[in-house]
N, C-alpha and C positions, 0 to 999 in steps of 0.2 A: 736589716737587723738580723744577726745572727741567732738560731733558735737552738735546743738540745732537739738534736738529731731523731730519727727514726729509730736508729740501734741502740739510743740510750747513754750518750753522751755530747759536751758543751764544748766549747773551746772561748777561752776571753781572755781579756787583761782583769784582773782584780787589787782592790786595795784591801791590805786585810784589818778591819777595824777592832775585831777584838776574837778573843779564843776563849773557849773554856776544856777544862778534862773534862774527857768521857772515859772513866773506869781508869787504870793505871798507866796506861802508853797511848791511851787516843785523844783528839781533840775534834773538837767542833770547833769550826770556823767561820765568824761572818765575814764576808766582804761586799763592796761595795765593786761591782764588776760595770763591765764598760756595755752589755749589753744583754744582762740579763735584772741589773737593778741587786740591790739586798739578796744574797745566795748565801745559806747557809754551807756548809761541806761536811762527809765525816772524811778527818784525817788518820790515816791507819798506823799508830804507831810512830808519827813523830817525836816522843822524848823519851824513845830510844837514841842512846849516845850516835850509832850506827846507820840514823835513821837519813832517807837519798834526801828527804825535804829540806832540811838543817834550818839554815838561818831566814825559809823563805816564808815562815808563818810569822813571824816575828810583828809586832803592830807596826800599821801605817807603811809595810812592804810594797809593791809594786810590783807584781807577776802575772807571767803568763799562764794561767794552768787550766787543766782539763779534768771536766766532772764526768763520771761515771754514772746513771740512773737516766730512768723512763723520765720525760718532760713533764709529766705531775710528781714525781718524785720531790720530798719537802727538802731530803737529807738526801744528795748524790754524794756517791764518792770523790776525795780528788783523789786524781791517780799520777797529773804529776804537774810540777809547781817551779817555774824556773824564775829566778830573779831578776827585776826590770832595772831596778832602781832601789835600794834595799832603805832607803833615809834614816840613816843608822846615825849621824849624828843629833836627828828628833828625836831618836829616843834617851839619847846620853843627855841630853838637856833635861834636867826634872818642871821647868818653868816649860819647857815646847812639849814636854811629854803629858804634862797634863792638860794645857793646854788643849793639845791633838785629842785626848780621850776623850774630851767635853765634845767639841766638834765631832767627833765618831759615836758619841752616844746620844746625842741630839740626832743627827742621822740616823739612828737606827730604830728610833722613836717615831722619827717624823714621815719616813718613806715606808712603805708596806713591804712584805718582800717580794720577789719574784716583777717587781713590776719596771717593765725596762726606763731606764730614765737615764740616758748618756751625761745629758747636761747636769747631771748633781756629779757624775764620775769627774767630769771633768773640772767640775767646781772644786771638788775637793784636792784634785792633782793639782790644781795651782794653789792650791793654801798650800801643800806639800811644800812644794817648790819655791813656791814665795817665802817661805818661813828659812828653810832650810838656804838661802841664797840672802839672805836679810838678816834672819836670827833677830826676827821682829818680837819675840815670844810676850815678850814683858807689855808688849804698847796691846794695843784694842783695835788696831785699825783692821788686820787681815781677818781677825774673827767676827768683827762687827760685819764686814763684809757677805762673809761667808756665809751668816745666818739672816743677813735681810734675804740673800740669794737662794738661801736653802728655804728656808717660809715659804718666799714665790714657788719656788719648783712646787712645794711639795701640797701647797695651796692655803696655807695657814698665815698668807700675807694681811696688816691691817689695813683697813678701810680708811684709806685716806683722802678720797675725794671726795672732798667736804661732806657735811652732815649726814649719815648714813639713814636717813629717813627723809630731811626735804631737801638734799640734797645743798642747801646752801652753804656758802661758807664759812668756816668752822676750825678754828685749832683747840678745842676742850675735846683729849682724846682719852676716854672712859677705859681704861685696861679690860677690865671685865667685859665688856662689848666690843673689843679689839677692834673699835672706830672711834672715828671724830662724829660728838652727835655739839648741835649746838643749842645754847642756854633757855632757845625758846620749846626744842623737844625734848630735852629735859633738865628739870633743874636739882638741886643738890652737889655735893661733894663727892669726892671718890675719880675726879679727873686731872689728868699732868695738861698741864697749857704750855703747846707745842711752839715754839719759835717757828715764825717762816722761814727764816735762813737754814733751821734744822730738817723742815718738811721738804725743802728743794734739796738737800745735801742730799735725803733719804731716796730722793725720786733719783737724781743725777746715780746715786751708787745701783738702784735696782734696775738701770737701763745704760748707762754705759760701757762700753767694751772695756773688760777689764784690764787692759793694756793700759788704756785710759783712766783705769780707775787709779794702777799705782804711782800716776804722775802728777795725783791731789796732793797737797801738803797742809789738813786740815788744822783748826786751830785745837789744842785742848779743849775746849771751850764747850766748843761742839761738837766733838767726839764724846767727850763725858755727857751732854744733854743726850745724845744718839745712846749712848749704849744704856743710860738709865731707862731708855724709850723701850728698846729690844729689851732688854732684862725683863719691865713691866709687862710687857706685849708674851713674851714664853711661858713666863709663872704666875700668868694674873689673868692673861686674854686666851691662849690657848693651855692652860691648864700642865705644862711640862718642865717636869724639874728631871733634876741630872746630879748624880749621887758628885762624879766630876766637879760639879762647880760649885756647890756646897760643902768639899773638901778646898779645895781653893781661896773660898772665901773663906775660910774657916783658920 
């Protein structure tokens, strides 16, 4: 695992998930890098016309670049930023553009920064790549994917094996308590009643290879019960909303 050096700088691949101005010509940068986890950057002067970075900050880019600062440093510099993969038709799509920004702000919520985690990099470079080779944007299946797999990484997966108290088996899965409890540990309202066909879909997608995964050809059916599960399970069980998908819905 590659570390920020002794002399005070990184070298990695990064995905750039979102930017903001700092003061008239600079920006802050998160990305989602292959082996430092969530790195913020400052960029010096990229929206100058002139500027060597150009097209490589742009959302959902794919670069190599190299950070500048001491390995506690919160805000290193980039000092240079070369294009991998630029997925410049995700962002010309307004349906994948938004899309992308929900998944990039859900990540940036859900992962600390600074903490190495390869296996979310790469989760996200095949949602990249899957979208942009599919032009899947409009359906649910690649982002449903995305965030059962991003939860697990990030450890905010539900508790799905059976009853979260006596263990027995259970499909009454309580949002709020982001498990399955069953009717004799508690009783009341306030629970979705999980299909077992949907509980196997949900185990099959958070363990098999995703090679494997895009050769399922799920029914409506149950994709709409899955993704009303996820939805309940991020704004009900772990408490995170996303300005993204409340414009979406909206």
């Amino acid at each position: 695992m590659q570390r920020f050096s002794s002399s005070g700088g990184g070298r990695t691949e990064g995905i750039v998930l979102r930017s903001r101005p700092l003061g008239e010509a600079d920006l802050i940068v998160e990305y989602l890098t292959r082996d430092f986890g969530i790195q913020s950057a400052f960029a010096k002067s990229p929206r100058k016309i002139k500027s060597r970075f150009g097209g490589s900050l742009e959302p959902f880019t794919l670069a190599r670049i190299s950070l500048l600062g001491k390995e506690e440093a919160r805000l290193p510099r980039l000092t240079q930023s070369d294009i991998i993969r630029p997925f410049q038709t995700l962002r010309e799509d307004l349906k994948c553009f938004l899309l992308l920004s929900e998944l990039a702000e859900l990540t940036l919520k859900l992962l600390p920064e600074r903490a190495p985690e390869g296996e979310a990099f790469r989760l996200m470079l095949w949602a990249l790549e899957q979208l942009e080779t599919g032009r899947e944007c409009a359906g649910p299946f690649i982002p449903l994917v995305f965030k059962i797999r991003l939860l697990s990484i990030a450890g905010y997966a539900p508790a799905l094996k059976g009853c979260v108290k006596c263990r027995k088996p259970s499909t009454r899965y309580f949002p709020l308590d982001g498990a399955l409890i069953c009717e004799a540990c508690k009783k009341g309202t306030g629970f979705m009643e999980l299909s077992p066909p949907m509980l196997k879909f949900y185990e099959g997608l958070s363990l098999w290879p995703l090679e494997k995964v895009m050769r399922i050809k799920p029914s409506g059916r149950l994709l709409l019960e899955l993704k009303n599960f996820i939805e309940a399970h991020i704004k009900d069980g772990i408490s995170v909303w996303t300005r993204t998908s409340r414009f979406r819905e909206g």
